[in-house]
Structure formats: C-alpha cells, structure tokens
N, CA, C and O of each residue as an XYZ file, in Angstrom:
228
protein
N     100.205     76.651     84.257
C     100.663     77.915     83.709
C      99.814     78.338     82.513
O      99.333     79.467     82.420
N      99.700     77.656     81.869
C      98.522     77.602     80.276
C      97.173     78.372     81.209
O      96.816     79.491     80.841
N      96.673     77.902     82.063
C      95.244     78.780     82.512
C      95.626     80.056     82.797
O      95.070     80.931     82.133
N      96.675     80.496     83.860
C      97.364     81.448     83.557
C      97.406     82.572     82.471
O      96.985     83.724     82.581
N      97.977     82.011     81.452
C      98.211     82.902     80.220
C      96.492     82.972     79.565
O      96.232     84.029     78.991
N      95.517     82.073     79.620
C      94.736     82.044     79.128
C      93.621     83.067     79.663
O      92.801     83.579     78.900
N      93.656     83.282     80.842
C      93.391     84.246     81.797
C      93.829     85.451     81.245
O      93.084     86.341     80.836
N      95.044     85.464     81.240
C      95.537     87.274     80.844
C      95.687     87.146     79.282
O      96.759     87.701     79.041
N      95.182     86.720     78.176
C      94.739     86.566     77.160
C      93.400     87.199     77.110
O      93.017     88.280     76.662
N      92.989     86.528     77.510
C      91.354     86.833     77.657
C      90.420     88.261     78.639
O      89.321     88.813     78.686
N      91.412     88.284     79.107
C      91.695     89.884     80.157
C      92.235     90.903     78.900
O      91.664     91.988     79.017
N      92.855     90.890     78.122
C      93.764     92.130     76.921
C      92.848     92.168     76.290
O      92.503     93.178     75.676
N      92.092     90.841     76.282
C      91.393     90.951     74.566
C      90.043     91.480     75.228
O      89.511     92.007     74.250
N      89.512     91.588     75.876
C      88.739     92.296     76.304
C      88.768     93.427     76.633
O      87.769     94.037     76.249
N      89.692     94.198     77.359
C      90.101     95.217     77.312
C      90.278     96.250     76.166
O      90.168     97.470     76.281
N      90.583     95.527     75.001
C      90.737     96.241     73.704
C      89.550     96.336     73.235
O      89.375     97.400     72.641
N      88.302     95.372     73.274
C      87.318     95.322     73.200
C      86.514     97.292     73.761
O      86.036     98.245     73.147
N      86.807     96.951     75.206
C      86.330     98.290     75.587
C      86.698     98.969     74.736
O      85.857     99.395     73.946
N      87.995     99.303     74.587
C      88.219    100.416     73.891
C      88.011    101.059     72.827
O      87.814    102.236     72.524
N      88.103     99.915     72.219
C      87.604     99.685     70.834
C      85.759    100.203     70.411
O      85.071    100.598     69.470
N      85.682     99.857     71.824
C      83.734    100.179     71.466
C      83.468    101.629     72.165
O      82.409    102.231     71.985
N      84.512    102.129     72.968
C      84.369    103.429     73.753
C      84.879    104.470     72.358
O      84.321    105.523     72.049
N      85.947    103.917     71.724
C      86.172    104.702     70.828
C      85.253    105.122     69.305
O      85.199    106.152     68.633
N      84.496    103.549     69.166
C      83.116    103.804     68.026
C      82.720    104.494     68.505
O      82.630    105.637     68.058
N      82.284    104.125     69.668
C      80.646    105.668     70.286
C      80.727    106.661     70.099
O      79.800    107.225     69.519
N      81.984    107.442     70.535
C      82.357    108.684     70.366
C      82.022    109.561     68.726
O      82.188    109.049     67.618
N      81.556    110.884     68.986
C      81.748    110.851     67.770
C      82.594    112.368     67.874
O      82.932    112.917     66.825
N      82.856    112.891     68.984
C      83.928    114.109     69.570
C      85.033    114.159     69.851
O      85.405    115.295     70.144
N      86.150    113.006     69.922
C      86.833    112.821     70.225
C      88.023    113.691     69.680
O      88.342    113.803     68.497
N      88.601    114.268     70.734
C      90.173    115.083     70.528
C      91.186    114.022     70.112
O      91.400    112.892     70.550
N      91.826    114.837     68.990
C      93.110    114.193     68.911
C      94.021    113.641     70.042
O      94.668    112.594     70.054
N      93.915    114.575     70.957
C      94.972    113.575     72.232
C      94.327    112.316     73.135
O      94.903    111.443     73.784
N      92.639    112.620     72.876
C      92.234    111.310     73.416
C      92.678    110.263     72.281
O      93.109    109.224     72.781
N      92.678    110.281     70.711
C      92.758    109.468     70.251
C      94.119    108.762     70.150
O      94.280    107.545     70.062
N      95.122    109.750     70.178
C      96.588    109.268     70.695
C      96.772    108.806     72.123
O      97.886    108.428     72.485
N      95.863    108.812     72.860
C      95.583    107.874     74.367
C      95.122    106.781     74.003
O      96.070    106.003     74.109
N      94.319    106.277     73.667
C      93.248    105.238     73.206
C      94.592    104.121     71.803
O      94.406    103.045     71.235
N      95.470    104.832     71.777
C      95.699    104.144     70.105
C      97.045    103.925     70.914
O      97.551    102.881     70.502
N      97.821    104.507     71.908
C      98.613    103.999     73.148
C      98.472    102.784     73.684
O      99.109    101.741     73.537
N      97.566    103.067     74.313
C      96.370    101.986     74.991
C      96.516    101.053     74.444
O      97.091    100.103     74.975
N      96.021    101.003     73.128
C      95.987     99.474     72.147
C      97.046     99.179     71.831
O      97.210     98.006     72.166
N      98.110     99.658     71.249
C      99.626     99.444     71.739
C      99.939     98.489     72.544
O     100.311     97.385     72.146
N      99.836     98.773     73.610
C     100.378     98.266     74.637
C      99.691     97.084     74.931
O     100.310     96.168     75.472
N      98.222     96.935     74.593
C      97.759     95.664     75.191
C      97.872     94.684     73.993
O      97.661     93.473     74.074
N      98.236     95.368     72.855
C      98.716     94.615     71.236
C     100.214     93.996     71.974
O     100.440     92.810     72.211
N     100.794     94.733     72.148
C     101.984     94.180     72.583
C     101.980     92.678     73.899
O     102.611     91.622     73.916
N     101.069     93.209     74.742
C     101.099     91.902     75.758
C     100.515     91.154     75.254
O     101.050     90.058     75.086
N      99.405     91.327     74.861
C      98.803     89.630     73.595
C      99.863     88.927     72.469
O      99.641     87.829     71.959
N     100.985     89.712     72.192
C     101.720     89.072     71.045
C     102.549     88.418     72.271
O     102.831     87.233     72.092
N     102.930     88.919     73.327
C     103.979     88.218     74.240
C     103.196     87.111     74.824
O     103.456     85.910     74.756
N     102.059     87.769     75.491
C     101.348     85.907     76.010
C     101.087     85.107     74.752
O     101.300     83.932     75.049
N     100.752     85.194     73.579
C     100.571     84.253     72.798
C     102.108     83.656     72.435
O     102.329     82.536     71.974
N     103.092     84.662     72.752
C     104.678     83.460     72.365
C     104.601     82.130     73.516
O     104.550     80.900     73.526
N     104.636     83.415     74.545
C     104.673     82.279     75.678
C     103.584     81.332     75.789
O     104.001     80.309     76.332
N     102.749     81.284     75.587
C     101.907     80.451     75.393
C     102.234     78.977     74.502
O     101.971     77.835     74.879
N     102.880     79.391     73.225
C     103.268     78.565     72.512
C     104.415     77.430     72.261
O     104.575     76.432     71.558
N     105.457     78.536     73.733
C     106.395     77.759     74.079
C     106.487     76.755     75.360
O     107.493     76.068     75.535
C-alpha cells in the first residue's frame, strides 16, 4: 500500500509542479485563469495533505 501512496504522492507533486511553472511563464494571465490554476492547487494541496496522513498511519 506505501508504493501506492508513494505513487500518487509523487503524481500531485508533480502536477503542482506543472502548474506552478505554467503559471511563472505566463506573463497575461486573466484573473479567472488565475482563480483556475489557484483551484487547481487547492485541490491537489488537499490530496497531498490526505496521502501524507494516510501514509503515516
């Protein structure tokens, strides 16, 4: 189960990665893309705090 979580650990945190670097590049970005993008990280903030509980338990 641990490779598992370590897998979709490593899948979020990369993912935020993209985003994170799609969002430097930009230098046009609309307010509603940036309330998409800051969603986005939200949500994959949120599944990294849950796989890292479970992880720990």
């Amino acid at each position: 189960m641990d490779k598992k979580i370590d897998f979709a650990i490593d899948y979020y945190t990369a993912k935020g990665k993209e985003i994170l670097k799609l969002v430097n590049s930009k230098d046009d970005l609309t307010a509603d893309e940036l309330i998409n993008y800051g969603e986005e990280m939200a949500i994959i903030e949120y599944k990294l705090t849950a796989l890292e509980v479970a992880k720990e338990s």
